[in-house]
C-alpha positions as CSV (number, residue, x, y, z in Angstrom):
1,X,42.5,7.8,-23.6
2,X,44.1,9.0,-26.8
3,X,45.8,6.8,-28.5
4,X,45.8,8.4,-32.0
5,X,49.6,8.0,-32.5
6,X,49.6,4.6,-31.4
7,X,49.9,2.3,-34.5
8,X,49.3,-1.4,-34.8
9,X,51.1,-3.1,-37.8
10,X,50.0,-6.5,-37.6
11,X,48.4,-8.9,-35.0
12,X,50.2,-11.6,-33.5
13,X,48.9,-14.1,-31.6
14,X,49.0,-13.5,-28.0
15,X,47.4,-14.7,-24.8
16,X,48.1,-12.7,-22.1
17,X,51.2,-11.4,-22.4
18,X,54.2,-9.5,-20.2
19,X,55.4,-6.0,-21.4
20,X,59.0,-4.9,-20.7
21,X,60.1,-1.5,-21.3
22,X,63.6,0.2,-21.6
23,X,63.7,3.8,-22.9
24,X,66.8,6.1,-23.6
25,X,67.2,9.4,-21.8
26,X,67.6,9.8,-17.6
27,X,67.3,6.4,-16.8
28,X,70.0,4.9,-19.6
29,X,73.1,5.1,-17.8
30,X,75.3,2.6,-19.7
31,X,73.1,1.6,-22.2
32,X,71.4,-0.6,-19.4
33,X,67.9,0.3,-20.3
34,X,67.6,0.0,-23.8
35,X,70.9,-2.4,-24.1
36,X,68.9,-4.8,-22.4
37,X,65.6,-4.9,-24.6
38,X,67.8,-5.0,-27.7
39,X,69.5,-8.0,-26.1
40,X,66.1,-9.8,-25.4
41,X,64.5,-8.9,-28.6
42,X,67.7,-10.5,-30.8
43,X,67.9,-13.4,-28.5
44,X,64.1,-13.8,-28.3
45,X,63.6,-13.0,-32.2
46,X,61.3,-10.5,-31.8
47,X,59.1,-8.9,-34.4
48,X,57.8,-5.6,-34.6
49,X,54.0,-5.3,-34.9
50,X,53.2,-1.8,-33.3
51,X,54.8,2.0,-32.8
52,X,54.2,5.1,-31.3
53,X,54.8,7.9,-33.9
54,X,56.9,10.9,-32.4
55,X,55.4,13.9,-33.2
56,X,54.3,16.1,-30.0
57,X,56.2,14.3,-28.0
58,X,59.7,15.6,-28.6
59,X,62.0,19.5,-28.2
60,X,63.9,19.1,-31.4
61,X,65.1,22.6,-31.2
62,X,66.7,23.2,-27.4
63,X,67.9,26.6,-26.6
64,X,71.5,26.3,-25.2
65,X,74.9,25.6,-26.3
66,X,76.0,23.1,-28.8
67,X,76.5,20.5,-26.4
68,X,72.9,20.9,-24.5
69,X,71.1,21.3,-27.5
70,X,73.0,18.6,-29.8
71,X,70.8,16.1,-26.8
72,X,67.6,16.7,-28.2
73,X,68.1,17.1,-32.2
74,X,67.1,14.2,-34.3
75,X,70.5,12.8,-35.7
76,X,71.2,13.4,-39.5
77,X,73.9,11.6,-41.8
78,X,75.5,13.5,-44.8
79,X,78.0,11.4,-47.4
80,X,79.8,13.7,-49.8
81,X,77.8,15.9,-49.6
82,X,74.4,13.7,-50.0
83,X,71.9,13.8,-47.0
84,X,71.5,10.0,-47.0
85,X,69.7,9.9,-43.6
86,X,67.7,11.6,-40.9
87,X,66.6,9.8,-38.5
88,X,63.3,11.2,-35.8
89,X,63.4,9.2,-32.2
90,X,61.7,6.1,-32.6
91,X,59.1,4.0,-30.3
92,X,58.8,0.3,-31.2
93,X,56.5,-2.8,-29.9
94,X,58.1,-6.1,-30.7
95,X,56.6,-9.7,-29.8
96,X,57.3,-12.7,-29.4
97,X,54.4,-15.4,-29.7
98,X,55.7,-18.3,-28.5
99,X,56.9,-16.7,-25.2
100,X,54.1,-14.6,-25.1
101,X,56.2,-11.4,-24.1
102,X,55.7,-8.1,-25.7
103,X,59.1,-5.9,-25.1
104,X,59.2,-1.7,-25.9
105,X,62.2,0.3,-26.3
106,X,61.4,4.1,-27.0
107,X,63.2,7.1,-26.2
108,X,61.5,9.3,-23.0
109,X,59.6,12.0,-24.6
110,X,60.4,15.8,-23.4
111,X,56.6,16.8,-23.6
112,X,52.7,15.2,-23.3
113,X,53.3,12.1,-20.9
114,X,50.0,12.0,-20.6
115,X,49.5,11.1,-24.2
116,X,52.7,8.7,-24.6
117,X,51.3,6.6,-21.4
118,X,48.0,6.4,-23.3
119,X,49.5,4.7,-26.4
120,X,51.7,2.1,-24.1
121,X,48.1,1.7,-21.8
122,X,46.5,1.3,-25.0
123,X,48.0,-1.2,-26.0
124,X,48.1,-2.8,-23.3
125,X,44.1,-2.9,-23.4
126,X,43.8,-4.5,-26.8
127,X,46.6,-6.9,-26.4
128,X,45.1,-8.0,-22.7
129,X,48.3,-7.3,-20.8
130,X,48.1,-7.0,-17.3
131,X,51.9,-6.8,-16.8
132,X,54.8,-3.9,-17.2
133,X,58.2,-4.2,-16.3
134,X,60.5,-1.4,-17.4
135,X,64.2,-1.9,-16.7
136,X,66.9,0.9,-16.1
137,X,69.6,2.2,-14.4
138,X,71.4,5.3,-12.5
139,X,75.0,6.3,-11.4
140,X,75.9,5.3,-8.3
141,X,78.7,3.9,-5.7
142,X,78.8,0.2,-7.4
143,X,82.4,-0.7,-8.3
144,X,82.5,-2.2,-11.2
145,X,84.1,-5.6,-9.7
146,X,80.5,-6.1,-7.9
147,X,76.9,-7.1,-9.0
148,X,74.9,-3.8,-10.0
149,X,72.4,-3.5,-7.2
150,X,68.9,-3.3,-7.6
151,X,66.2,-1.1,-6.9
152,X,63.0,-1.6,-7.2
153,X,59.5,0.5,-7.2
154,X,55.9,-1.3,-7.7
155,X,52.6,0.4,-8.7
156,X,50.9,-1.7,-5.7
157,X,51.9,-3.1,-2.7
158,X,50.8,-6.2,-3.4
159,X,53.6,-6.7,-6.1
160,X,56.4,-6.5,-3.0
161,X,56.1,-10.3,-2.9
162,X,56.6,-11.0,-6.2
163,X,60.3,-9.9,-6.3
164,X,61.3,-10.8,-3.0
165,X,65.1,-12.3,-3.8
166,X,68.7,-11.3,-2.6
167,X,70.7,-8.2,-3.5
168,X,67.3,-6.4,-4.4
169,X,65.9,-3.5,-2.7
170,X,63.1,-1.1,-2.4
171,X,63.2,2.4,-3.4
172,X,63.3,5.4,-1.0
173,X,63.9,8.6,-3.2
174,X,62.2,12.1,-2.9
175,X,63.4,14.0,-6.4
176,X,62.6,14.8,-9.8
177,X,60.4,12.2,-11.5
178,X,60.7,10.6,-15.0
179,X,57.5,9.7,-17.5
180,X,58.1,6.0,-15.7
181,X,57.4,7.0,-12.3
182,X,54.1,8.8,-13.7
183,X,53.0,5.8,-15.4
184,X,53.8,3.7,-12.5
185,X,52.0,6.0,-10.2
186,X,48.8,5.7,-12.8
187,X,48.9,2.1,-13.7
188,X,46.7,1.0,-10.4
189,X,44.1,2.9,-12.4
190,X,44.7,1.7,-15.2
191,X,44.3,-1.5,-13.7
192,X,48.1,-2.7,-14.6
193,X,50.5,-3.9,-12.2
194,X,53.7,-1.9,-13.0
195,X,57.5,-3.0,-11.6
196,X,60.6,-1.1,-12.2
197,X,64.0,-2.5,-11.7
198,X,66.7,-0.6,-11.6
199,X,70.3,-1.3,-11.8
200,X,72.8,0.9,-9.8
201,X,75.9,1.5,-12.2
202,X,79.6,2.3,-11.5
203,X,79.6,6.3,-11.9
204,X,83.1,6.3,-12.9
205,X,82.1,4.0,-15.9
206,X,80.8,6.0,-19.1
207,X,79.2,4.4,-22.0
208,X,77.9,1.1,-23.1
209,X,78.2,-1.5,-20.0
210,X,77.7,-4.9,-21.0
211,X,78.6,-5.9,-17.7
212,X,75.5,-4.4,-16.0
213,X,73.1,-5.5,-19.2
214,X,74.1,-8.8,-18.6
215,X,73.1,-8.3,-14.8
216,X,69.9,-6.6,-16.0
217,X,69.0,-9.0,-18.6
218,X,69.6,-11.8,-16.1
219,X,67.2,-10.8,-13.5
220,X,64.1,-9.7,-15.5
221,X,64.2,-12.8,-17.4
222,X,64.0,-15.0,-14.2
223,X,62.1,-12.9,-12.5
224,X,59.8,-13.5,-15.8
225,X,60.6,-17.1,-16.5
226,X,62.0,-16.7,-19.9
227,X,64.6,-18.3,-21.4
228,X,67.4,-16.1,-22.4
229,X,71.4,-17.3,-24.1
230,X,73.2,-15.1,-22.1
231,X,76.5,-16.8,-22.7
232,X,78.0,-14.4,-24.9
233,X,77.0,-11.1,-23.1
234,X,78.8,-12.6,-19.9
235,X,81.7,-13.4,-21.5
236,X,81.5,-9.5,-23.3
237,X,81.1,-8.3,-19.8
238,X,84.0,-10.4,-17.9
239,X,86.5,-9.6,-20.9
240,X,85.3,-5.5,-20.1
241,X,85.0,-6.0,-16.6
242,X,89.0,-6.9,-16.6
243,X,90.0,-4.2,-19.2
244,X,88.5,-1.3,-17.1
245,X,90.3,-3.5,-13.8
246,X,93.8,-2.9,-16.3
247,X,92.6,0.8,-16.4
248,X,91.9,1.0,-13.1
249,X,94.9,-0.1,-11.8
250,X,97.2,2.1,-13.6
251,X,95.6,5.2,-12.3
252,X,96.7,4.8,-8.4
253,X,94.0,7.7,-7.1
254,X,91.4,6.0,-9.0
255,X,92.1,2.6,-7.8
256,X,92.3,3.8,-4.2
257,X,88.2,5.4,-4.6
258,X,87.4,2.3,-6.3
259,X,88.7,0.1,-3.1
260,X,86.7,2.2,-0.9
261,X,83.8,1.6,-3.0
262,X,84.5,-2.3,-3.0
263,X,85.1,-2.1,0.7
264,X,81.2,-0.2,1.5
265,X,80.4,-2.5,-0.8
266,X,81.1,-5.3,0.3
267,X,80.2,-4.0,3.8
268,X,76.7,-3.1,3.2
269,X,76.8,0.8,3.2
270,X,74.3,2.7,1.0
271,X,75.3,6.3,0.0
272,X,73.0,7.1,-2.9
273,X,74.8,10.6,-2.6
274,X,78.5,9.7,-3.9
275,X,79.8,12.3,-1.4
276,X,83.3,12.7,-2.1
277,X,83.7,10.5,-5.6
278,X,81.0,12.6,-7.2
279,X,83.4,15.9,-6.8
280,X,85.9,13.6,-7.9
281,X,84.3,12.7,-10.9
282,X,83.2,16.4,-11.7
283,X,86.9,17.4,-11.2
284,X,88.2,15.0,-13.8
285,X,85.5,16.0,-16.5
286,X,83.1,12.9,-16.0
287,X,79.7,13.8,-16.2
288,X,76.5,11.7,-14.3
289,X,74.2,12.5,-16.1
């Protein structure tokens, strides 16, 4: 296992801790992913004690037009002139003792999974977790007036019983994979029990979703006992959730899709294509990606 770019900072006093993940890139939609760990790890107070450094894992340079390419380049700020930033993607371990929960938000790396997994395994061997739990999220038929539905993917069969609870089901997908799917598909090995949860977003809906974090941040912390304020994140998402209902409604061919969706919704019907909408969207501009 090589965990050479795996760096511990300090060492905090943990039993046997949980590890929740959320990483930018394919599984972000929304900011569900990472939104929620940033969430926990203000709420929680959180401290960082460990990081993965980013060389080797990362395309900085990404053949392509402006707009592909501008993806994968490390972001840069200039001031008059005066470079006063650049900033590489970052990969950051934070803890919290008390609760005994270890939370990771990184940014999916373009190349060596093998290697990345290592560090996050690695660590997981020193610090005697048996646990992960990554949280994220994809585009799909939820409208936004509705719960985000869950999916859900275990390393072990086993881990089924665990999550058992309503408005949560199993994954059925045959498609291109991320780095979590790989780690989840190692982690038996590993001897780790792995979960992903992940939230099914409004595709009409671009950018940061409080709504759906909340929803996120809700269910992994009672799925992991932990006690998490979400008072304020609700009432962000209800004040969005009737803003985008105002913007909505004033768009007739838009409302009309989005009562279709509320009505399969609402109904039961699970069409993890989009059919129809997903030309719509693509018509008016709105990418899913």
């Amino acid at each position: 296992m090589n965990t050479e770019k795996l760096k511990i900072e300090s060492e905090p006093g943990l039993n046997k801790p949980r590890l929740v993940m959320g990483l930018s890139g394919w599984m972000d939609g929304g900011d569900v992913s990472t939104g929620t760990i940033k969430y926990m790890r203000e709420k929680l107070g959180a401290e960082q004690f460990a990081h993965i450094e980013p060389e080797g894992f990362y395309i900085y340079n990404f053949p392509g037009s402006m707009e592909i390419s501008a993806l994968f380049r490390p972001h840069t700020q200039t001031k008059d002139g005066l470079v006063q930033a650049f900033e590489l993607p970052t990969n950051i371990f934070y803890c919290n003792e008390k609760q005994d929960i270890v939370l990771f938000s990184g940014r999916e790396p373009n190349l060596a999974w093998e290697e990345y997994a290592d560090c996050i395994f690695g660590l997981c061997v020193r610090f005697n977790i048996h646990e992960i739990y990554f949280v994220g999220s994809v585009a799909g038929l939820t409208p936004h007036t509705r719960e985000p539905r869950m999916t859900c993917s275990v390393s072990d069969e086993k881990l089924k019983q665990l999550v058992l609870q309503p408005g949560l089901r199993f994954s059925n997908y045959r498609g291109p994979s991320s780095i979590i799917t790989y780690m989840t598909f190692r982690a038996k090995r590993e001897g780790i029990s792995m979960l992903n949860m992940v939230a099914e977003i409004p595709a009409y809906v671009q950018g940061y979703n409080p709504r759906c974090i909340e929803a996120a941040t809700r269910f992994v912390s009672r799925l992991l006992d932990l006690q998490v304020n979400l008072d304020d994140l609700r009432e962000m998402g209800d004040e969005f959730e009737k803003k985008l209902t105002d913007i909505v409604n004033s768009q007739q061919e838009l409302a009309t899709k989005v009562g279709e969706l509320e009505e399969d919704y609402d109904n039961q019907v699970f069409d993890t294509q989009m059919g129809d909408l997903k030309e719509w969207l693509q018509e008016k501009g709105i990418r899913l990606d």
